[in-house]
C-alpha positions as CSV (number, residue, x, y, z in Angstrom):
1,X,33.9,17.5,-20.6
2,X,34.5,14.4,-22.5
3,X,31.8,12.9,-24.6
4,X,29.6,10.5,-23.0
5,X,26.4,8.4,-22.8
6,X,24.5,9.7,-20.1
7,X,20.9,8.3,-20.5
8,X,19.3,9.9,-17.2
9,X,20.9,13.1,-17.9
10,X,23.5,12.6,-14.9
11,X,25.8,15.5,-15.9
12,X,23.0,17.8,-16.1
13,X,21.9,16.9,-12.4
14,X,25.5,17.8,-11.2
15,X,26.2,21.2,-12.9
16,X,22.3,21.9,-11.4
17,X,23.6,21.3,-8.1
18,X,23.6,25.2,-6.7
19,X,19.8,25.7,-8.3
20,X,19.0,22.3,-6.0
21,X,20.5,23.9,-3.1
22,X,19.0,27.7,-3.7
23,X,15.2,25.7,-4.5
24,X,15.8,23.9,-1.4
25,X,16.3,27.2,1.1
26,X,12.9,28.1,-1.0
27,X,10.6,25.6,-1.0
28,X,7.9,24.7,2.3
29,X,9.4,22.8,5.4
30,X,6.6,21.8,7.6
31,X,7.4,23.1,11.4
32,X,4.2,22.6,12.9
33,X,5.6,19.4,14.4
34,X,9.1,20.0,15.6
35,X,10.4,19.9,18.8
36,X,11.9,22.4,20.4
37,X,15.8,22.2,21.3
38,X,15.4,21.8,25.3
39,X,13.0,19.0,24.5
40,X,15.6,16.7,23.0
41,X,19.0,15.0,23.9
42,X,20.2,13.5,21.0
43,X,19.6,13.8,17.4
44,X,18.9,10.5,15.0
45,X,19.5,10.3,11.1
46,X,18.1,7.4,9.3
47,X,19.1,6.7,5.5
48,X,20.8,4.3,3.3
49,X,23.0,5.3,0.1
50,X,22.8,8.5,-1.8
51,X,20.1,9.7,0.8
52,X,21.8,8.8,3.9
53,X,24.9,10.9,2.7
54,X,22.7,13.0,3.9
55,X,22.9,12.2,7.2
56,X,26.9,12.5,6.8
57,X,26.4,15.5,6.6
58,X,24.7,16.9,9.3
59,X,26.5,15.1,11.9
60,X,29.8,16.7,9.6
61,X,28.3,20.3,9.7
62,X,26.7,20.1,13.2
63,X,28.0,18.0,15.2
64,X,30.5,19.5,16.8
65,X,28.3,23.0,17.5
66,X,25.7,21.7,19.6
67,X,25.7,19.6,23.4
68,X,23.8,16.5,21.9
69,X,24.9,13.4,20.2
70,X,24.2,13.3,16.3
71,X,24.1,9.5,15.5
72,X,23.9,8.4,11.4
73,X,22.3,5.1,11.2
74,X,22.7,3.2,8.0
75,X,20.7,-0.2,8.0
76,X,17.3,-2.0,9.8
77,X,18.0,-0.8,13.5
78,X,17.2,2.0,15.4
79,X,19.5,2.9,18.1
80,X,18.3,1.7,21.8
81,X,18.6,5.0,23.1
82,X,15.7,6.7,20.8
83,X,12.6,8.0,23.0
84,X,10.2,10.9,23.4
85,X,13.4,13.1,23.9
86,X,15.1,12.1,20.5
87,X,14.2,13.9,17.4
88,X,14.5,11.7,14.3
89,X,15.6,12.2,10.8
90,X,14.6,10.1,8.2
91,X,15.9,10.6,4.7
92,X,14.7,8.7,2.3
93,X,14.4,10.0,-1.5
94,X,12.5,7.5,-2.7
95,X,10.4,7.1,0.0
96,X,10.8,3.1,-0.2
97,X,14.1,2.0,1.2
98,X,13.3,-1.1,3.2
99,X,16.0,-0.7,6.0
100,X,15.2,3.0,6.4
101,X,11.4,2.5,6.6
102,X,11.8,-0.3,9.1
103,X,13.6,1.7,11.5
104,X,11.8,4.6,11.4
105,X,8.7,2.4,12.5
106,X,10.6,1.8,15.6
107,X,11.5,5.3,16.0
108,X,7.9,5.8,15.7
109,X,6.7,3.3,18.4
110,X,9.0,4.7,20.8
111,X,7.5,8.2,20.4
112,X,10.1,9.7,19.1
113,X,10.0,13.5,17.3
114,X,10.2,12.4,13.4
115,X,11.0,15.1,10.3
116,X,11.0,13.0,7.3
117,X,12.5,14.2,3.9
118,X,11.3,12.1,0.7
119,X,9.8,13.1,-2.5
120,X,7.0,10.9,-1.9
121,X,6.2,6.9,-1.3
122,X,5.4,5.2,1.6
123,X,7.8,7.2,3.7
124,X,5.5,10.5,2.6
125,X,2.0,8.3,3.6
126,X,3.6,7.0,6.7
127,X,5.0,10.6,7.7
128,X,1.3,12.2,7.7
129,X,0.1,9.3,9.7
130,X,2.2,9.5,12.4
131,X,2.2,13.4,12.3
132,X,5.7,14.3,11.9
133,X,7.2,17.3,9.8
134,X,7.9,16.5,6.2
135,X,9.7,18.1,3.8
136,X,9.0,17.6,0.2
137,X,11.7,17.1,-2.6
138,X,11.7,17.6,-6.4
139,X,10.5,14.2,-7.7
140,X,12.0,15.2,-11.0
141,X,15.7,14.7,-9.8
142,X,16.9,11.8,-11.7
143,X,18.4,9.5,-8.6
144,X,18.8,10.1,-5.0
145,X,22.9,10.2,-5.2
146,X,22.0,13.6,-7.5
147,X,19.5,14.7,-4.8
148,X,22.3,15.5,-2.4
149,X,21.5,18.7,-1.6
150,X,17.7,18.7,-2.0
151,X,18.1,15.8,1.1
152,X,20.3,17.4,3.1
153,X,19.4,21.2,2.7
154,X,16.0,20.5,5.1
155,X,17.5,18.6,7.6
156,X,19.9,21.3,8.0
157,X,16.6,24.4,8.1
158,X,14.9,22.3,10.5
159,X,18.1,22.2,12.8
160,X,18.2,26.2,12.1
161,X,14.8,26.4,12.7
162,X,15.0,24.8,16.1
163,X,18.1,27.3,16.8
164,X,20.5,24.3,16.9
165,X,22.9,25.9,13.9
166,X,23.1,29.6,13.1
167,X,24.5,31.5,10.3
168,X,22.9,28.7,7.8
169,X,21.5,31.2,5.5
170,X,25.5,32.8,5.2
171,X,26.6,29.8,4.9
172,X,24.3,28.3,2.1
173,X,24.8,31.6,-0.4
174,X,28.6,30.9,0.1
175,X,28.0,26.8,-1.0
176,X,26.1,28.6,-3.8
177,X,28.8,31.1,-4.5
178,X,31.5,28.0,-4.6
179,X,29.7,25.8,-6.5
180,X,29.1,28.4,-9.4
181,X,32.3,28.9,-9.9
182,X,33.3,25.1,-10.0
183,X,30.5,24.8,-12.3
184,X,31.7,27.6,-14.7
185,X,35.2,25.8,-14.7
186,X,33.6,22.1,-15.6
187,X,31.8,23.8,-18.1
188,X,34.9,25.5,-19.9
189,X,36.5,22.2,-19.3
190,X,39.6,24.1,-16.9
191,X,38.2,22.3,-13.7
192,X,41.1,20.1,-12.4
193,X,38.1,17.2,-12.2
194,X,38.8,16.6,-15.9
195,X,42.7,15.4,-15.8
196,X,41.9,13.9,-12.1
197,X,39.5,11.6,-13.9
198,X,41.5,10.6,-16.6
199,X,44.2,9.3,-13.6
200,X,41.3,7.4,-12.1
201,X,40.3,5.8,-15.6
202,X,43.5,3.8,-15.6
203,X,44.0,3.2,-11.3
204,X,42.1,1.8,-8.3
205,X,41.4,5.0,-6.9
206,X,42.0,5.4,-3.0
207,X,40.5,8.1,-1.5
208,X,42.1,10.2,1.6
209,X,39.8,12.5,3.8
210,X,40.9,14.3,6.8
211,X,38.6,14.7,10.0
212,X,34.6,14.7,10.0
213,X,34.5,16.6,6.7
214,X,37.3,14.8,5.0
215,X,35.4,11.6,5.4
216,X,32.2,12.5,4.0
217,X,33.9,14.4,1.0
218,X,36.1,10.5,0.7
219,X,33.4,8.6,1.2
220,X,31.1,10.2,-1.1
221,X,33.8,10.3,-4.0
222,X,34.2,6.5,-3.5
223,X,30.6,5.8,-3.3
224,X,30.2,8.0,-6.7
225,X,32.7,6.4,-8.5
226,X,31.2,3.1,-8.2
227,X,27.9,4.2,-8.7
228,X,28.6,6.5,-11.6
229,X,31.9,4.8,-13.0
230,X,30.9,1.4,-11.8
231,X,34.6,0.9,-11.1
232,X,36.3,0.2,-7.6
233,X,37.3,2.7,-5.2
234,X,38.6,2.7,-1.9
235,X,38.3,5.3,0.9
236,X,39.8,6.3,4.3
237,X,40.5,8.7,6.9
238,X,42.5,10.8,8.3
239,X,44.1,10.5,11.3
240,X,42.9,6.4,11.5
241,X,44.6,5.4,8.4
242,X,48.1,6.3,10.3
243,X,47.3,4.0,12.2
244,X,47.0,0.8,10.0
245,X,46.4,1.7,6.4
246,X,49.7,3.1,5.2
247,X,51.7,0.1,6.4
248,X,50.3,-1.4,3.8
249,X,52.2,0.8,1.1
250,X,55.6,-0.3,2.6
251,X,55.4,-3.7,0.6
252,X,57.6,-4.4,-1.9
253,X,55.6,-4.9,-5.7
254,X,57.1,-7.0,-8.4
255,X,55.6,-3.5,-10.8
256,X,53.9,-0.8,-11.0
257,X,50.8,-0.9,-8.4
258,X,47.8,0.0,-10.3
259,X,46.6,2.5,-7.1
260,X,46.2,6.6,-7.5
261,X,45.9,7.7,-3.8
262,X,43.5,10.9,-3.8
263,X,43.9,13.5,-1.0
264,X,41.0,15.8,-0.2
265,X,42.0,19.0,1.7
266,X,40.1,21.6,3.3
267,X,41.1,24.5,5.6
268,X,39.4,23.0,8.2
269,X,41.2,20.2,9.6
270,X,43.3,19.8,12.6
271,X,46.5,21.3,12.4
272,X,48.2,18.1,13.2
273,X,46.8,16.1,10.3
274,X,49.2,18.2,7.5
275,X,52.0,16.6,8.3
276,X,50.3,13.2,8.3
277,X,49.1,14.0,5.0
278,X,52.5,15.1,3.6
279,X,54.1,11.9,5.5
280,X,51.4,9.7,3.3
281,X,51.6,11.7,0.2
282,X,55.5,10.4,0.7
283,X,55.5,7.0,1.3
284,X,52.5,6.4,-1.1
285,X,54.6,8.5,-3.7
286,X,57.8,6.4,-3.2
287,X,56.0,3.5,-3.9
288,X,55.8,4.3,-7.8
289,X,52.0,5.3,-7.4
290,X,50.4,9.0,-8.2
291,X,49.1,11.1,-5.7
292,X,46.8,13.6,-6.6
293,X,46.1,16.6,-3.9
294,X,42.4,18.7,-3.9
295,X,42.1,21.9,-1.9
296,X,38.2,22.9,-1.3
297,X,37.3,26.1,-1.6
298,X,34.9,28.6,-0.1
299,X,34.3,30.5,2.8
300,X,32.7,28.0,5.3
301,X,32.9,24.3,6.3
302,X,29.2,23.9,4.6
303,X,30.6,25.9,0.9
304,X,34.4,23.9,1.3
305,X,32.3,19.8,1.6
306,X,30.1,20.9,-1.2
307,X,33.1,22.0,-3.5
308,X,34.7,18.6,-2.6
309,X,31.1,16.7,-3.1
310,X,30.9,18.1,-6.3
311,X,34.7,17.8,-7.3
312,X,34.2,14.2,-6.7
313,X,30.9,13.7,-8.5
314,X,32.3,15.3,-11.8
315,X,35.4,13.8,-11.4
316,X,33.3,10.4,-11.5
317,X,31.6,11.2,-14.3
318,X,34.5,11.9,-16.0
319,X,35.9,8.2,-15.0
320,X,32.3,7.2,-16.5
321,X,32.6,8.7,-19.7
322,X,36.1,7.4,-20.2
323,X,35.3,4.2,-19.6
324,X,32.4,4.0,-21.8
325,X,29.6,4.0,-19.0
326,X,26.5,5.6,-18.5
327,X,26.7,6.5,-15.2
328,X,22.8,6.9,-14.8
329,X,21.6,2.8,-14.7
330,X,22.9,1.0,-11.4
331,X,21.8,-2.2,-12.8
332,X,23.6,-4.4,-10.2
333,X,21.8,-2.9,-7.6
334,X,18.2,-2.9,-9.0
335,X,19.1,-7.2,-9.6
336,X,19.8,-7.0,-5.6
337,X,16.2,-5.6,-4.9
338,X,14.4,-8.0,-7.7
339,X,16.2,-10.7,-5.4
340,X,15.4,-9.5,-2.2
341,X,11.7,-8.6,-3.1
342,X,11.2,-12.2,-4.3
């Protein structure tokens, strides 16, 4: 690991990542006022940023096992559809995000079923008020984009708990098991994140994901990398950018593009979309720019999007440290709400 300032302790919050996730299967979740499965129809996550990631995935993980929608929202509304059959999830470390508090006050007056999942704030006051379950996080995590796992670990027990997902418990020792080892290699500095980042210190990084997991895993990196790096990144998806995006690396440039195109693979994905990423890897290769491959590992879809979430977040910091940033302070965005609160 290269040298780095790292004020908030970032790079300690990301090797802790399996002890987040193994505290998390620990600690309380409140029960008392979930529904139960045949008294739903669709499934609601409200969340903004590094907790609505959250959100991303869930609807990743479980959307395609169960008969009901699974609908992220990211912003003030709150879908039309939400009622007394809709159970409600809002994720919001803090406890404070304006467009995530809003909403759920609709959610709320439409008497929907809300679990809320905050380390405290007004979200943790308003969540005792209007009765709904509430999981508790560790206050002590530095920021929310570290608290990936303490957000989204709950949300998935409370799905488990309704009998909505099985084989959680299997699958959250194996996203221990995977992360241990990744760790063990970032430590010993052999982890492939190291030499990824130092291609990313000198590029525009565009990041490839394939299907639901592929696009959390992309968007995450990117979302990382400006956060952490404070650097721009890109992000997009497989199959849709066959569609559109990779015309746009038949051009003809006067030089070298300064563009490093970043596939993330999993064993998961439709079998059609390895030829699309091959067919990519080529044109985007021809066109004088790197592209860098990354195979998740693990046992489970769960283990093989936490690999890649962490693969990405070290490979950010990484970018950070090279660049001379501490990846802790977001200090554009805390200007944005000194603004907005005015």
């Amino acid at each position: 690991m290269t040298t780095r300032p790292d004020s908030l302790g970032m790079q300690e919050a990301a090797l802790a990542l399996p002890d987040q996730i193994e505290e998390s299967m620990a600690r309380d979740l409140q029960t008392d006022h979930l529904p139960n499965a045949s008294d739903i129809d669709q499934l609601v996550v409200l969340g903004m940023g590094g907790s609505g990631i959250a959100g991303d995935i869930v609807k990743a993980i479980v959307g395609p096992r169960i008969s009901i929608p699974v609908v992220v929202s990211k912003g003030y509304e709150c879908p039309n559809f939400v009622g007394r059959r809709t159970l409600v999830m809002v994720v919001s470390f803090s406890g404070e995000t304006e467009e995530t508090l809003h909403a759920a006050a609709i959610a709320n007056e439409r008497n929907a079923h809300l679990l809320a999942v905050t380390c405290g704030g007004t979200l943790s006051r308003l969540a005792e008020e209007w009765q709904a379950s509430l999981s508790i996080v560790d206050a002590a995590i530095p920021m929310p984009r570290c608290a990936v796992g303490a957000m989204s670990v709950p949300l998935l027990r409370a799905l488990n708990s309704m009998r909505l997902l099985e084989g959680l418990e299997a699958d959250l020792e194996d996203v221990v098991n995977t992360l241990r080892n990744r760790c063990e290699r970032i430590r010993n500095g052999s982890d492939m994140s190291r030499s990824v980042g130092e291609s990313l210190a000198t590029h525009i990084p565009l990041v490839y994901g394939g299907g639901a997991l592929g696009e959390v895993a992309a968007v995450r990196f990117k979302n990382q990398l400006n956060e952490n790096a404070k650097t721009p990144a890109f992000c997009n998806v497989m199959p849709e950018t066959c569609h559109n995006e990779l015309a746009g690396w038949g051009a003809t440039h006067s030089g070298e593009p300064n563009i490093v195109a970043v596939q993330l693979r999993h064993t998961y994905e439709h079998p059609r979309l390895a030829p699309r990423f091959d067919f990519n890897e080529a044109v985007a290769g021809s066109d004088k720019s790197d592209v860098i491959t990354v195979w998740a590992e693990g046992n489970s879809e769960l283990a093989q999007l936490f690999d890649l979430i962490l693969f990405g977040d070290q490979t950010s910091l990484e970018v950070a440290a090279l660049l001379g940033q501490d990846p802790g302070p977001i200090d554009v965005l805390t200007q944005l709400k000194h603004r907005l609160a005015q």
